[in-house]
Backbone as a chain_set.jsonl record, in Angstrom:
{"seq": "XXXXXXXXXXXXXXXXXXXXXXXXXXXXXXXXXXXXXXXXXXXXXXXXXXXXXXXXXXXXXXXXXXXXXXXXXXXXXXXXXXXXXXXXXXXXXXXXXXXXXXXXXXXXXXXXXXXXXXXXX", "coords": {"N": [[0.838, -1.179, 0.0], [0.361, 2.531, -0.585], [1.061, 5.519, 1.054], [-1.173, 7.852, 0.519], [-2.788, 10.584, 1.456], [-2.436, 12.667, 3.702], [-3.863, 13.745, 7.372], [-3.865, 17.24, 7.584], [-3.443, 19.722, 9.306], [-3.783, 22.207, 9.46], [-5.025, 22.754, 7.195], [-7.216, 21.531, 8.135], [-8.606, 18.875, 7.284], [-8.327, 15.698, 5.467], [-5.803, 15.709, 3.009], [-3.974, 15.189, -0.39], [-0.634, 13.897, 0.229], [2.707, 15.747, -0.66], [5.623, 14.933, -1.653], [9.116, 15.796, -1.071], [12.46, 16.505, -2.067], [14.535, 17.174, 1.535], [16.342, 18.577, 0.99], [16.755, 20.194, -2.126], [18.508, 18.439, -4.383], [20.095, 16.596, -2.7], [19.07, 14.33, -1.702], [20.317, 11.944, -0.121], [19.506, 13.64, 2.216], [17.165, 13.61, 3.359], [13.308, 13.475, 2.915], [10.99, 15.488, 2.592], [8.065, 15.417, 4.254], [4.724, 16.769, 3.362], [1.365, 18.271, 2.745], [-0.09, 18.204, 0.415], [-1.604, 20.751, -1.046], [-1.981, 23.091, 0.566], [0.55, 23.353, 2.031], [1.738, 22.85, 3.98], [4.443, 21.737, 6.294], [4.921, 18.373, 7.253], [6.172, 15.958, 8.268], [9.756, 14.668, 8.107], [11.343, 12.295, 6.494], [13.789, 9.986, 6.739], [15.225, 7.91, 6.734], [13.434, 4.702, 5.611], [10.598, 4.021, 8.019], [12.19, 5.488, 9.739], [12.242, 8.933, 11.173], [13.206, 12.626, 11.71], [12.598, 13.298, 14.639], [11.237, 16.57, 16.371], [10.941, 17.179, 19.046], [12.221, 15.103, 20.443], [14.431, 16.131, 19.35], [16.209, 14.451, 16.951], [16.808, 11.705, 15.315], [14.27, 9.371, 15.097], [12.87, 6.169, 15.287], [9.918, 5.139, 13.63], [6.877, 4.452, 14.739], [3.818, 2.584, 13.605], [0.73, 3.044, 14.44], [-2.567, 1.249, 13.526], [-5.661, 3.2, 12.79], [-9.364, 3.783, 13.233], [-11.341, 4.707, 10.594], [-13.783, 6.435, 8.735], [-14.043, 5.609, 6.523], [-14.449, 3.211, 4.357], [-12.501, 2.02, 2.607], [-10.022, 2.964, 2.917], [-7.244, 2.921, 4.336], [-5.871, 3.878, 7.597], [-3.313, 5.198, 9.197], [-1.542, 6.386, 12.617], [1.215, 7.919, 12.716], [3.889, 7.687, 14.969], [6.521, 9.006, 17.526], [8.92, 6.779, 18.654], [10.386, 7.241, 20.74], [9.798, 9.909, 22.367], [6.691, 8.923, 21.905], [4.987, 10.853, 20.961], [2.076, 11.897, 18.579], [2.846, 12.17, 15.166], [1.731, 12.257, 12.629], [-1.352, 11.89, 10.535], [-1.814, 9.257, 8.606], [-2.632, 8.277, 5.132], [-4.051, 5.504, 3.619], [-4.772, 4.062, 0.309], [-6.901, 1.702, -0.258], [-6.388, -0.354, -2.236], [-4.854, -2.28, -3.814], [-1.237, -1.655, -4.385], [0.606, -0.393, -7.37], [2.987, -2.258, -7.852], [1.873, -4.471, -7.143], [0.696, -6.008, -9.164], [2.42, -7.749, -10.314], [3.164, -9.792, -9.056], [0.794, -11.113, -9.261], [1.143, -12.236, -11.887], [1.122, -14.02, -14.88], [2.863, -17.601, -15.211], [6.489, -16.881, -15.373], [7.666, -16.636, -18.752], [9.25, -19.107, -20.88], [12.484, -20.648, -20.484], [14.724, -20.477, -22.955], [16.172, -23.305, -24.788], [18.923, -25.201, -23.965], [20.435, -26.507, -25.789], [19.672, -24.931, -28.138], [21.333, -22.451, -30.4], [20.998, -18.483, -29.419], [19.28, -16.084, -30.888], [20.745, -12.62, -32.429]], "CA": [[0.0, 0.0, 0.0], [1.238, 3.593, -0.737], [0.446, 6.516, 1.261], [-1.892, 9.019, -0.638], [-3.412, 11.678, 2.116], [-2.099, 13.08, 5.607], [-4.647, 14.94, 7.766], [-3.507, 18.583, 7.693], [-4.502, 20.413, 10.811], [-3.701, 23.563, 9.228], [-5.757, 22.759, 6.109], [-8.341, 20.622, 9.085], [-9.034, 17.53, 6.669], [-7.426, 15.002, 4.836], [-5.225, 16.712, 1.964], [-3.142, 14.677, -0.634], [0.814, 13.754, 0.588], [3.38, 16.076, -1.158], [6.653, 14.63, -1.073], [10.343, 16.314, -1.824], [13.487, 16.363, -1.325], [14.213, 18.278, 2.017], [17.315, 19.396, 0.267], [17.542, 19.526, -3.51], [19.726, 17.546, -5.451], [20.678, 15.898, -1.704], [17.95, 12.772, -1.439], [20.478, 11.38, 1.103], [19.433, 14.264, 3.582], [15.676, 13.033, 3.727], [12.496, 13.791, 2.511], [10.128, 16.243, 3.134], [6.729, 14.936, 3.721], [3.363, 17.51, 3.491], [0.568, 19.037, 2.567], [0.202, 18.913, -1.24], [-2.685, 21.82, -0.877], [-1.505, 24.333, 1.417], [2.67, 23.143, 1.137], [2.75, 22.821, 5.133], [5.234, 20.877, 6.347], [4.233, 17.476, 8.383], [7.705, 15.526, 9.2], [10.97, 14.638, 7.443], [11.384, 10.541, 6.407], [15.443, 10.392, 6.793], [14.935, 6.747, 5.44], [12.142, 4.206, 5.525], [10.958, 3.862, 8.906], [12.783, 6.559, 10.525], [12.165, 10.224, 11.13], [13.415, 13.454, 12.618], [11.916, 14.405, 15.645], [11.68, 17.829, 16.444], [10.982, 17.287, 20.171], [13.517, 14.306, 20.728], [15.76, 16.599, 18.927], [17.126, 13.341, 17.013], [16.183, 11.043, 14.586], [13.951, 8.407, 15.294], [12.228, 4.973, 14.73], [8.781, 5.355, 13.662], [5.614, 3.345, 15.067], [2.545, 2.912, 12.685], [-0.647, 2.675, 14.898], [-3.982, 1.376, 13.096], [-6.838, 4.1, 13.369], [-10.576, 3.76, 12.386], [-11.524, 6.571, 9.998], [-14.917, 6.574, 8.1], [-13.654, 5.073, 4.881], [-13.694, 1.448, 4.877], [-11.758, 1.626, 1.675], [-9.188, 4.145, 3.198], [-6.349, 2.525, 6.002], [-5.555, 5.139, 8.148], [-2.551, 5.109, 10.862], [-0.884, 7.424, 12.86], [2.75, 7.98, 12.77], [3.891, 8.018, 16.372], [7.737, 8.842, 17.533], [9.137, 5.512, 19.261], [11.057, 8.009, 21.418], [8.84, 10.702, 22.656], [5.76, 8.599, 21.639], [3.976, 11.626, 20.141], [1.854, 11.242, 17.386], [3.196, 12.952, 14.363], [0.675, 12.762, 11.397], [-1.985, 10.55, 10.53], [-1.534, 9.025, 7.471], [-4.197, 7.781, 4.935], [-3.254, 4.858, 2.273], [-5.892, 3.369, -0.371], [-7.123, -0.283, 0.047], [-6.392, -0.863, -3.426], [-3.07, -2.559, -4.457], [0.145, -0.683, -5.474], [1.328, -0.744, -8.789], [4.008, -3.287, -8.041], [1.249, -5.861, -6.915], [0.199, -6.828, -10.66], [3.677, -8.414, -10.677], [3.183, -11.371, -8.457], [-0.523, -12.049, -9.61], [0.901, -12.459, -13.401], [1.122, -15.805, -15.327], [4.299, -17.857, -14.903], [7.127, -16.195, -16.477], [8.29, -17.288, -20.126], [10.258, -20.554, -20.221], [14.108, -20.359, -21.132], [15.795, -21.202, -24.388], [17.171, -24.52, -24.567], [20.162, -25.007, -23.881], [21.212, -26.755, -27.533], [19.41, -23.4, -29.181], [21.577, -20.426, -30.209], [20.493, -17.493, -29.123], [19.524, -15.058, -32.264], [20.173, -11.153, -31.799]], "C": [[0.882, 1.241, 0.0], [0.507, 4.33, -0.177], [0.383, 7.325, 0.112], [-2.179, 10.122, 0.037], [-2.598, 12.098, 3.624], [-3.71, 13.928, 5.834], [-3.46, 16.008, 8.336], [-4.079, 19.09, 8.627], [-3.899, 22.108, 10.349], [-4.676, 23.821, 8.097], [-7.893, 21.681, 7.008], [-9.088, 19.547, 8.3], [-7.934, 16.769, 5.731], [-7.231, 15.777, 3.628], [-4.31, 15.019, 1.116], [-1.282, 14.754, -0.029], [1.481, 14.702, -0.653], [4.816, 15.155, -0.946], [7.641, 15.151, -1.773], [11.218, 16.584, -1.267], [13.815, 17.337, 0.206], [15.322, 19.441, 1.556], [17.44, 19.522, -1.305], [18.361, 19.388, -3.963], [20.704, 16.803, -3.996], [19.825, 15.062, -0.855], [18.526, 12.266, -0.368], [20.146, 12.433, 2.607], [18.046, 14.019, 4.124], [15.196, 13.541, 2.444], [11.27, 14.174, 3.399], [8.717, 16.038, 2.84], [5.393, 16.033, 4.306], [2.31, 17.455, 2.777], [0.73, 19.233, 1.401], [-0.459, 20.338, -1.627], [-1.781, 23.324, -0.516], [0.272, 24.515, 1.415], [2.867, 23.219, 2.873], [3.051, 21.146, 5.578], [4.634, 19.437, 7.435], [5.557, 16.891, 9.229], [8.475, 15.123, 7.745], [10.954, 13.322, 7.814], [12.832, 11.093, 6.219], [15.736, 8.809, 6.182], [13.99, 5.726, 5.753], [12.291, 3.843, 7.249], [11.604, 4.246, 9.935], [12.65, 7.958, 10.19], [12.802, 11.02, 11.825], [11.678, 13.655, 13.583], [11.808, 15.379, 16.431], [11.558, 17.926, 18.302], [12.185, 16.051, 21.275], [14.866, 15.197, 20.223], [16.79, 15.538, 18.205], [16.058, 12.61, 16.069], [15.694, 9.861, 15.044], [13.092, 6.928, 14.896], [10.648, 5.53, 14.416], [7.981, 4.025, 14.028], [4.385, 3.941, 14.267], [1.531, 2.119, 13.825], [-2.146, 2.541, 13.972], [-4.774, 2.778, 13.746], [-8.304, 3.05, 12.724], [-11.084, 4.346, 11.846], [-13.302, 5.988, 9.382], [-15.132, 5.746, 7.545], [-13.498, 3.792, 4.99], [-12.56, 1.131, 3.66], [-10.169, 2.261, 1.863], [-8.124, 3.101, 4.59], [-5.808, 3.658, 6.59], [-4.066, 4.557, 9.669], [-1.813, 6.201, 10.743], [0.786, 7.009, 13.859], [2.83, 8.541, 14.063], [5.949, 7.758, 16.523], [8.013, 7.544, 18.745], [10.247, 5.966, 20.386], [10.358, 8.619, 22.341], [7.42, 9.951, 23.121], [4.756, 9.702, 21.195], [3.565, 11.501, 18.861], [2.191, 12.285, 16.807], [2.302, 13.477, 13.075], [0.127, 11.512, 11.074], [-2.443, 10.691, 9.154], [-2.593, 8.065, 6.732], [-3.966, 6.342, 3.455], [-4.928, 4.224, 1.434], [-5.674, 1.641, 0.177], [-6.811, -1.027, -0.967], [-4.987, -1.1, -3.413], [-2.381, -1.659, -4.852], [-0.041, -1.275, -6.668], [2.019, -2.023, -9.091], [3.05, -5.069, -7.681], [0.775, -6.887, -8.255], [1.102, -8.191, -10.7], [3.47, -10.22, -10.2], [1.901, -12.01, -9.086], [-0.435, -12.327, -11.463], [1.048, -13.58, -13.621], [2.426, -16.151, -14.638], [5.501, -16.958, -15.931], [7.611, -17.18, -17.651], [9.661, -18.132, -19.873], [11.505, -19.901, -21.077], [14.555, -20.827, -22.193], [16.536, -22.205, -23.662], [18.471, -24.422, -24.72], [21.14, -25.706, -25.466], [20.718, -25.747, -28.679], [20.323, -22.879, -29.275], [20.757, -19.55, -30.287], [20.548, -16.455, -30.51], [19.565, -13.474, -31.418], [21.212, -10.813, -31.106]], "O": [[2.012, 1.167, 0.482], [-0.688, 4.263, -0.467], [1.164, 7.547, -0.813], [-1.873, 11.085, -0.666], [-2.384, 11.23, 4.471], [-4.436, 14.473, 5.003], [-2.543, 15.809, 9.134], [-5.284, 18.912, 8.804], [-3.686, 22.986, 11.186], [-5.155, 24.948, 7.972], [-9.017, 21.428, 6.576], [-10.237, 19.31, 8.674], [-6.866, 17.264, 5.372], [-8.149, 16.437, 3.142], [-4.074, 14.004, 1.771], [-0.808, 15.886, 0.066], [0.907, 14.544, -1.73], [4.931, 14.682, 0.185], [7.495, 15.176, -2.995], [11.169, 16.922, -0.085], [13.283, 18.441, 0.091], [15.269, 20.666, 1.673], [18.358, 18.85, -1.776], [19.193, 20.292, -4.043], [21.881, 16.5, -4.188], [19.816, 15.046, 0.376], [17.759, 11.988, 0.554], [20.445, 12.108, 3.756], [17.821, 14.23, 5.315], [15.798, 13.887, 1.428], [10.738, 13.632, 4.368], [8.148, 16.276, 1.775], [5.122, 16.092, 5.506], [2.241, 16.471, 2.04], [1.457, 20.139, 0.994], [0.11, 21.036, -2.467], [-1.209, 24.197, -1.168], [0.988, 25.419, 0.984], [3.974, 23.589, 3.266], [2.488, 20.061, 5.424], [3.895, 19.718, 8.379], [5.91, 17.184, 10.371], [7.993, 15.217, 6.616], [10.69, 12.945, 8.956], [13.131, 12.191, 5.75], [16.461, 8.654, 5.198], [13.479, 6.242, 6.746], [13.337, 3.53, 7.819], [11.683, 3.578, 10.967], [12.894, 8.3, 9.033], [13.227, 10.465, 12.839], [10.496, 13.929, 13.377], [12.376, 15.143, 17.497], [12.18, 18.858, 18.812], [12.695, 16.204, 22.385], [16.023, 15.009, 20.598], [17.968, 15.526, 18.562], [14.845, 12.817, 16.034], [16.56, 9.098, 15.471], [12.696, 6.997, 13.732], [10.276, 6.46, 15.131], [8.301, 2.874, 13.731], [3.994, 5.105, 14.188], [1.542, 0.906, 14.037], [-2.799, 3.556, 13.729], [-4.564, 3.276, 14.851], [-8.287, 2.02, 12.05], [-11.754, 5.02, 12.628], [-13.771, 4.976, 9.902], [-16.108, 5.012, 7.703], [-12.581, 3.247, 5.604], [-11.83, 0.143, 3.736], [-9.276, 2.044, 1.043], [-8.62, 2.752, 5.662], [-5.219, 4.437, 5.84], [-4.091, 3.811, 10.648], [-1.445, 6.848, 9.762], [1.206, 6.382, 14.831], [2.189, 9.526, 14.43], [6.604, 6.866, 15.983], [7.225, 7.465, 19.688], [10.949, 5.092, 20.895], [10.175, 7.927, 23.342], [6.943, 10.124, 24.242], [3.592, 9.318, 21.078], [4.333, 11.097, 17.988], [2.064, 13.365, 17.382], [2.181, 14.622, 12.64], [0.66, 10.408, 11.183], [-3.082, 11.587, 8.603], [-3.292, 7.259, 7.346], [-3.7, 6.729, 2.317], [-5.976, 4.038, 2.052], [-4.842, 0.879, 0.669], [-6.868, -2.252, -0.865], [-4.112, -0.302, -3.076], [-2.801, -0.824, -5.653], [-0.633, -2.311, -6.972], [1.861, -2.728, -10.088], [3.392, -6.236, -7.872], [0.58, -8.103, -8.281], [0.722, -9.324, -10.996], [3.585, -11.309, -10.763], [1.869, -13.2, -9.4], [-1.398, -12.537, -12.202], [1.135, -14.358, -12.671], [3.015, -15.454, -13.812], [5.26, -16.512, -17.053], [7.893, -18.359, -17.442], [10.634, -17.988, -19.132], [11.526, -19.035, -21.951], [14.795, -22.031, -22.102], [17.178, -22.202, -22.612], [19.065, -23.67, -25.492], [22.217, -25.341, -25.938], [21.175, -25.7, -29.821], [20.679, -22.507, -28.157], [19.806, -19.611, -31.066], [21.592, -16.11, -31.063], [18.942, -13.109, -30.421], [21.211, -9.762, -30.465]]}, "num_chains": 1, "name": "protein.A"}
């Protein structure tokens, strides 16, 4: 599943995720995750599973807590620091497969050239 929405508490409802570098052209310094709408900031992913936290002062583990939101088609959890334990932003993903899920539900893959074939090409 891919996050799609944060709730914005500056925008007060679910908004689409922006995401970008927090530095450009320096991906290894994180990524800056907000508010595609309004452009405010929510938290900084430093790499999967870990964030700055601005009240630990320090980068930390993240914990994903289930919520229950409205949407039965909608998974909702909220990003909580594994430090602090404050929740950080509550995050909204579709129920529908990623992209990359087609992959496994395709046929078998295409059998190999024999080994007394040459290969044309």
């Amino acid at each position: 599943m891919d996050a799609t929405h944060l709730h914005c508490p500056h925008c007060g409802t679910a908004r689409p995720i922006r995401f970008k570098p927090l530095l450009p052209g320096e991906s290894s310094l994180g990524t800056c995750i907000g508010c595609a709408h309004c452009g405010r900031h929510a938290f900084t992913l430093i790499r999967p599973a870990r964030f700055y936290c601005e009240i630990c002062d320090e980068v930390q583990p993240a914990v994903l807590e289930r919520i229950h939101g409205d949407c039965a088609e909608a998974l909702g959890v909220l990003l909580v620091c594994a430090g602090c334990f404050d929740g950080k932003a509550t995050i909204y993903a579709s129920a529908t497969p990623s992209r990359c899920a087609a992959a496994a539900a395709s046929g078998p893959p295409a059998p190999e050239p024999r080994a007394d074939r040459a290969r044309r090409g």
